[in-house]
C-alpha positions as CSV (number, residue, x, y, z in Angstrom):
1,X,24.6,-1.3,15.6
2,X,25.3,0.2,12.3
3,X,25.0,-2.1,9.4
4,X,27.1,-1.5,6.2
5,X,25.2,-0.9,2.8
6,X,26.9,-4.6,1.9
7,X,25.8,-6.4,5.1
8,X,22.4,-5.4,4.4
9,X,22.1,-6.8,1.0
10,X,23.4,-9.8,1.8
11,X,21.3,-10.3,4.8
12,X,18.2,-9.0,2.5
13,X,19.4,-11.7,-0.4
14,X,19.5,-14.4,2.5
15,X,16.3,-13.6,3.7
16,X,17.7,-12.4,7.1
17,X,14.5,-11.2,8.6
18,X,16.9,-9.1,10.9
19,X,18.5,-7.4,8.2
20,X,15.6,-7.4,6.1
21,X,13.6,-5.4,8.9
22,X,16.3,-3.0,9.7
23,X,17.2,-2.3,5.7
24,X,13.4,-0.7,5.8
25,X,13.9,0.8,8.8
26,X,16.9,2.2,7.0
27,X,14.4,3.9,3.8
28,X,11.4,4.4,5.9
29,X,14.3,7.0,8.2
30,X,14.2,10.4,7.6
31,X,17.8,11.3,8.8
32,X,19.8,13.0,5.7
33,X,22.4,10.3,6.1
34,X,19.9,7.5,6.3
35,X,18.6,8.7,3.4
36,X,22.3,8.3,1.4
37,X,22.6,4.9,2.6
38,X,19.1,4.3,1.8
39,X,19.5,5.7,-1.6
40,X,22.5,3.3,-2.2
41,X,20.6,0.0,-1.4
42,X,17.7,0.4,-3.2
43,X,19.9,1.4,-6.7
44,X,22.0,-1.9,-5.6
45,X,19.2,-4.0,-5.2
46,X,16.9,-3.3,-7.9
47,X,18.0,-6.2,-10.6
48,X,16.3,-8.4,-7.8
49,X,13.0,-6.7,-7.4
50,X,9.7,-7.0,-9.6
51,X,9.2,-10.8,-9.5
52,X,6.5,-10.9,-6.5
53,X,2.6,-9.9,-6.8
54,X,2.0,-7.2,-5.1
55,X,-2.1,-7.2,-3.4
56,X,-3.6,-4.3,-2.3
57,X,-6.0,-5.3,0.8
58,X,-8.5,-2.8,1.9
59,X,-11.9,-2.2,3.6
60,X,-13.1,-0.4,6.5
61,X,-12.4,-0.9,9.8
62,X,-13.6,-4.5,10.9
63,X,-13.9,-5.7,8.0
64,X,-11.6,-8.6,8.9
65,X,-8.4,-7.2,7.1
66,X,-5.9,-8.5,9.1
67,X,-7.6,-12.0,9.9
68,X,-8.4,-12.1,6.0
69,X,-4.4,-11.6,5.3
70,X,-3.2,-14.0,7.7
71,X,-5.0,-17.3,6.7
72,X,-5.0,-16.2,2.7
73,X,-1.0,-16.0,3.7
74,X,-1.0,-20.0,5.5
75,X,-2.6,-20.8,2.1
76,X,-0.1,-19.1,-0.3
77,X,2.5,-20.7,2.1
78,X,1.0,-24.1,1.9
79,X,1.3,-23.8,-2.0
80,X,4.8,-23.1,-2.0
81,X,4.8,-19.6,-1.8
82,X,6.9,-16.7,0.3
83,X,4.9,-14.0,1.6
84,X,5.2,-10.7,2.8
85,X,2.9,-8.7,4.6
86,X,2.9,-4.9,4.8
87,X,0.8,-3.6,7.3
88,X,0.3,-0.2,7.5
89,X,-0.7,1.2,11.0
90,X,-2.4,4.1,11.9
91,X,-0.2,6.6,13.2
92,X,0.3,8.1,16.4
93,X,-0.2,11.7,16.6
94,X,2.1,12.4,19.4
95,X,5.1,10.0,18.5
96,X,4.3,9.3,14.8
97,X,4.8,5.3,15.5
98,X,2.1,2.5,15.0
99,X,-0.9,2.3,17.4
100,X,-2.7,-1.4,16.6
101,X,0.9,-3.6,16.0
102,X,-0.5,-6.1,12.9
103,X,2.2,-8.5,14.0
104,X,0.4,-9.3,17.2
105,X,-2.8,-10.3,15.5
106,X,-1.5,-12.4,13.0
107,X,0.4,-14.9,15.7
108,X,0.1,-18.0,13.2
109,X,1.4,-16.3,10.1
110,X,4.2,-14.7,12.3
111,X,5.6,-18.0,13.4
112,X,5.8,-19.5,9.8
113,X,9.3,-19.5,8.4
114,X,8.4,-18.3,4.4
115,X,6.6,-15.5,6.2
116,X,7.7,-12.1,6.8
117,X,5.3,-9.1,8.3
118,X,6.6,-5.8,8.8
119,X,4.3,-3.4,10.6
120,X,4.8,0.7,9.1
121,X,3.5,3.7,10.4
122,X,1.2,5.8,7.9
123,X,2.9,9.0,9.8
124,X,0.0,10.8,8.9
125,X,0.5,9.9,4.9
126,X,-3.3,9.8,3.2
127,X,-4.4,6.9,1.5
128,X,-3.9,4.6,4.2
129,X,0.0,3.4,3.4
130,X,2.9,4.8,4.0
131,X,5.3,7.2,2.3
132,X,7.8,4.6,1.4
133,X,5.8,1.5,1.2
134,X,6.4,1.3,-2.6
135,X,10.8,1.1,-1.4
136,X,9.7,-1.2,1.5
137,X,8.2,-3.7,-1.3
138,X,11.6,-3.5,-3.1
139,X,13.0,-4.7,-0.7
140,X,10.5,-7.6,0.2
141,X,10.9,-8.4,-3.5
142,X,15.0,-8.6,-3.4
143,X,14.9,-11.1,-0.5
144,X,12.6,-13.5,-2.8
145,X,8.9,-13.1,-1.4
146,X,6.4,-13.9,-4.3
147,X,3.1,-12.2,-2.8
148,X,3.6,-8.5,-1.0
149,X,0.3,-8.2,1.1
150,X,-0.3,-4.8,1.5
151,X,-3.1,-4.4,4.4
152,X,-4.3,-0.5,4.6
153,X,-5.1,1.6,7.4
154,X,-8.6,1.4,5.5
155,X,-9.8,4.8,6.7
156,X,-12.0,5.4,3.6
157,X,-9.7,8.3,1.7
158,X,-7.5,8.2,-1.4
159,X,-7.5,4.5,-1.8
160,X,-6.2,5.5,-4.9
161,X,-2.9,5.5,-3.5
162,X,-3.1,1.8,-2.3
163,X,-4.0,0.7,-6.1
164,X,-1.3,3.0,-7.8
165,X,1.7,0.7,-5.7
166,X,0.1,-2.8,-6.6
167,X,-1.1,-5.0,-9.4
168,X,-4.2,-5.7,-7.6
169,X,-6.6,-4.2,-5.6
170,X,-9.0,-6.4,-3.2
171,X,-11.6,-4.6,-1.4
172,X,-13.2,-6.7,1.8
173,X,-16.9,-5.6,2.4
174,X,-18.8,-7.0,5.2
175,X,-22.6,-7.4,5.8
176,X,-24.7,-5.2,8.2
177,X,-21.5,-3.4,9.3
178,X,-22.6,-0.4,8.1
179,X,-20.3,-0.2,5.0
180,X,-23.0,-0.5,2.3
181,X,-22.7,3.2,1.5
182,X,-19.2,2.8,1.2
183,X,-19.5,-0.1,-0.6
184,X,-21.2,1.2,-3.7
185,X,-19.2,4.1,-3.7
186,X,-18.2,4.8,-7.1
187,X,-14.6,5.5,-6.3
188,X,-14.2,2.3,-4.9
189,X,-15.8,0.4,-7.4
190,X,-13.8,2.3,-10.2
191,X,-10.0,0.7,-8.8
192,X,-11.4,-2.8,-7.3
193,X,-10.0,-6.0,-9.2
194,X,-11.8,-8.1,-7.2
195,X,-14.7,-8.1,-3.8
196,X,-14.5,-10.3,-1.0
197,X,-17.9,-10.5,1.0
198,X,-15.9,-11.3,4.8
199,X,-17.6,-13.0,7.7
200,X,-20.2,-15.0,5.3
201,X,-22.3,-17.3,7.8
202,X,-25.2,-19.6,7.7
203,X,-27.7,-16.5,10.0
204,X,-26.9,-13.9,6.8
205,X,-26.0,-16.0,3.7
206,X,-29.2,-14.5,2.3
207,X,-28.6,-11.0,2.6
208,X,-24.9,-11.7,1.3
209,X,-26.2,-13.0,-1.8
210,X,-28.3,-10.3,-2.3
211,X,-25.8,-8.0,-1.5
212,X,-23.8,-9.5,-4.2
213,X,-26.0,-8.7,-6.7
214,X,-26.1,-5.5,-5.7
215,X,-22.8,-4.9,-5.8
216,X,-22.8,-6.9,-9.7
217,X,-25.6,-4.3,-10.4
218,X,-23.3,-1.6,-9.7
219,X,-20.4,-2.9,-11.2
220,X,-22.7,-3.0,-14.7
221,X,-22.5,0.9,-15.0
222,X,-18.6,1.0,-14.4
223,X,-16.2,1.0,-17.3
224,X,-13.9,-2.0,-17.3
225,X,-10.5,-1.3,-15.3
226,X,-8.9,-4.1,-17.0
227,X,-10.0,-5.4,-20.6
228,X,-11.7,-8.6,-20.4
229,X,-11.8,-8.5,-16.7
230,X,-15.4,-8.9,-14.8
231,X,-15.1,-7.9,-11.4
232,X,-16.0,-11.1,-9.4
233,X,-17.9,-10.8,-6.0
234,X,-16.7,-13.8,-4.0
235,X,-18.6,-14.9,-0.5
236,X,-16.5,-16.3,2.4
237,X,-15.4,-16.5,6.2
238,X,-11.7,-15.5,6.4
239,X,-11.7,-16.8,10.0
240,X,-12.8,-19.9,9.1
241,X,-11.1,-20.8,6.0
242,X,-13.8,-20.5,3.6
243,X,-13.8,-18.8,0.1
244,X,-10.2,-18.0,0.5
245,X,-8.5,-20.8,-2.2
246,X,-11.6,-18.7,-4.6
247,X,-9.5,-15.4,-3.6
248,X,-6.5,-17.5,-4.5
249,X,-7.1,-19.0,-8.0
250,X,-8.8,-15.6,-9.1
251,X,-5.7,-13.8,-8.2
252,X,-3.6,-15.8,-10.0
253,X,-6.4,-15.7,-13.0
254,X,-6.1,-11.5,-13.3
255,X,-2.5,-11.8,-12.8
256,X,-2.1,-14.6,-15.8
257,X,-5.1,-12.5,-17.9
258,X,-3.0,-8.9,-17.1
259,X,0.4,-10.5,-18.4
260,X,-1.3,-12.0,-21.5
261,X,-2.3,-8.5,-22.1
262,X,0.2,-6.6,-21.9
263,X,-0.8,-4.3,-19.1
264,X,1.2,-5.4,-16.3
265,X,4.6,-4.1,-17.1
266,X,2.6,-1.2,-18.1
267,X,0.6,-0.7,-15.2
268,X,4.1,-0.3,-13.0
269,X,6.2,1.3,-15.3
270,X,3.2,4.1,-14.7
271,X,3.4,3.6,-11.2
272,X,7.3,4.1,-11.1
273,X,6.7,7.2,-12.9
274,X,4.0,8.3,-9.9
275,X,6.4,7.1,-7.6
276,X,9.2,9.5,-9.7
277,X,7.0,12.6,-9.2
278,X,6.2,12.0,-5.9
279,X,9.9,11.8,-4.9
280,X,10.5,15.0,-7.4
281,X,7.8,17.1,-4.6
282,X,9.7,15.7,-1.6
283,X,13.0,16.4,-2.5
284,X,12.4,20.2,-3.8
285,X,10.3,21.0,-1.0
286,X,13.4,19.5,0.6
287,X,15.8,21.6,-0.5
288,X,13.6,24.9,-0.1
289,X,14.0,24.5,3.6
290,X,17.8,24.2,3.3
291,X,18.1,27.8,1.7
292,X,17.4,30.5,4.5
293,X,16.0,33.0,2.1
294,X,13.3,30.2,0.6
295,X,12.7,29.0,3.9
296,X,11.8,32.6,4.9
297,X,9.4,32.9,1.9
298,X,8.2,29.1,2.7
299,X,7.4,30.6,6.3
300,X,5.7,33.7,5.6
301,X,3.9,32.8,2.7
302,X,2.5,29.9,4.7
303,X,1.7,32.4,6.7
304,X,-0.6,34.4,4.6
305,X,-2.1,30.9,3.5
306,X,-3.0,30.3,7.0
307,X,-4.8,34.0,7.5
308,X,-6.6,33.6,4.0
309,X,-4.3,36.8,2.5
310,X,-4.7,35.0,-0.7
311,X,-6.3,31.5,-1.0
312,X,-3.7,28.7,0.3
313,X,-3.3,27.9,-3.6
314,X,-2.3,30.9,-4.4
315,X,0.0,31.5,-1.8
316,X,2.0,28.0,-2.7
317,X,1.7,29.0,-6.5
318,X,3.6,32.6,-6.2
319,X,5.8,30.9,-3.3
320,X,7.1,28.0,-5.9
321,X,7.4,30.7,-8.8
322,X,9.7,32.5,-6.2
323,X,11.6,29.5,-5.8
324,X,12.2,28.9,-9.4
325,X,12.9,32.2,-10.6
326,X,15.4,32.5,-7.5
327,X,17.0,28.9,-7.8
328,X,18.7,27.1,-4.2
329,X,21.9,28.1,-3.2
């Protein structure tokens, strides 16, 4: 059934979960008509969006993301809170749609009424989200959630991506899981807000507290992401409960500090701009393949890129100057 632009605000401004899940389905569509309608709701719904914190959850593969993100969303929930969780799947390569299906491993959260989780394909998109989770959290935001949770396929690459759509980053580390490498990784350490130390028990509370201070060590000889902002290492056990109201209060603490500065309308007026530029790629590339004589040029000078004629740079730099000096239909 075919909702009307109308129907769907109103059921995302009721916090229809129905209406809420099918107005993303809606953006995250690809169909030039979905796109219009799309288009339409987001410009209509915008007065209502930018009131939530959006949290940026990553960390490799059993790391505890998903466990992690469920109870710390009981907790929010238990304070009063609405929360949304975005859980960005790795893609299938043969249908494009989600392989692990977040909503089935976070039963408890699922059945809690100031909950909504929304499992999105990465379709191949680096970075571990998806191509319109930044739209999808508009949406979230419109129908009155107050923390987006934003869990990442946490494959290792381009995390900057996950940072440059949230005002904070959380990176879940876990001990003798071999992730110490990727732990200390610069990169990493460069866009974290804050380090949770998952599945903390009695057998390696030593070796997490000295992995703390390894990780405080590090954090020494990286310039300050946020003025006035240490980095804190927390300890815990997401499973059971413990070191998660830490995560809580320290959240709220950067949040509080950003605002006092200054730098959070900042920060996402910059990441609307990204967002703007991203969009600007999309759409031109879109409307080279709608012109038969650029889509020739797009073919044959992929072509070349493909058989190392010229290097693949190249190739994409003398196709685009084509493109410009020839303008679309």
């Amino acid at each position: 059934m075919k909702f009307s632009t109308e129907d769907l605000i109103e059921g995302i401004r009721s916090g229809n979960k129905r209406l809420i899940a099918k107005a993303i389905t809606l953006v995250e569509s690809k169909k030039a008509e979905h796109r219009q309608q799309a288009e339409e709701l987001l410009k209509e719904i915008m007065p209502f969006t930018g009131k939530s914190i959006r949290v940026g959850v990553t960390g490799v593969p059993g790391a505890g993301k998903s466990t992690f993100i469920e109870n710390f969303g009981r907790l929010a929930i238990a304070n009063g809170k609405k929360v949304a969780v975005l859980a960005i799947d790795p893609s299938s390569a043969i249908n494009k749609g989600s392989i692990l299906g977040d909503k089935t491993r976070m039963e408890e959260l699922a059945r809690e009424e100031n909950a909504f989780i929304r499992p999105s394909p990465s379709s191949g998109f680096l970075g571990g989200v998806a191509n319109t989770t930044f739209e999808t959290m508009m949406i979230c935001e419109a129908a009155g959630y107050d923390y987006i949770l934003i869990e990442t396929v946490g494959v290792g690459q381009s995390e900057v991506l996950v940072a440059d759509i949230t005002d904070i980053f959380l990176f879940l580390k876990i001990i003798g899981g071999g992730d110490e490498l990727q732990g200390i990784k610069r990169g990493i350490m460069e866009m974290v807000d804050i380090i949770f130390i998952n599945k903390v028990e009695e057998s390696n509370l030593q070796k997490a507290k000295t992995t703390k201070l390894e990780l405080k060590r590090a954090l020494d000889f990286i310039p300050a992401k946020e003025k006035g902002w240490k980095v804190p290492v927390l300890l815990g056990s997401a499973l059971y409960n413990e070191g998660l109201s830490d995560v809580y209060s320290t959240i709220d603490e950067f949040i509080s500090l950003k605002k006092k500065t200054g730098s959070f309308e900042g920060v996402r007026v910059q990441q609307a701009e990204k967002r703007f530029e991203y969009w600007v790629q999309e759409y031109i590339l879109s409307m080279m393949k709608k012109n038969n004589s650029v889509e020739e040029a797009y073919i044959q000078h992929k072509k070349n890129a493909s058989a190392m004629v010229f290097n693949p740079s190249t190739e994409a730099k003398l196709f685009v100057e084509k493109f410009l000096s020839k303008g679309p239909d």
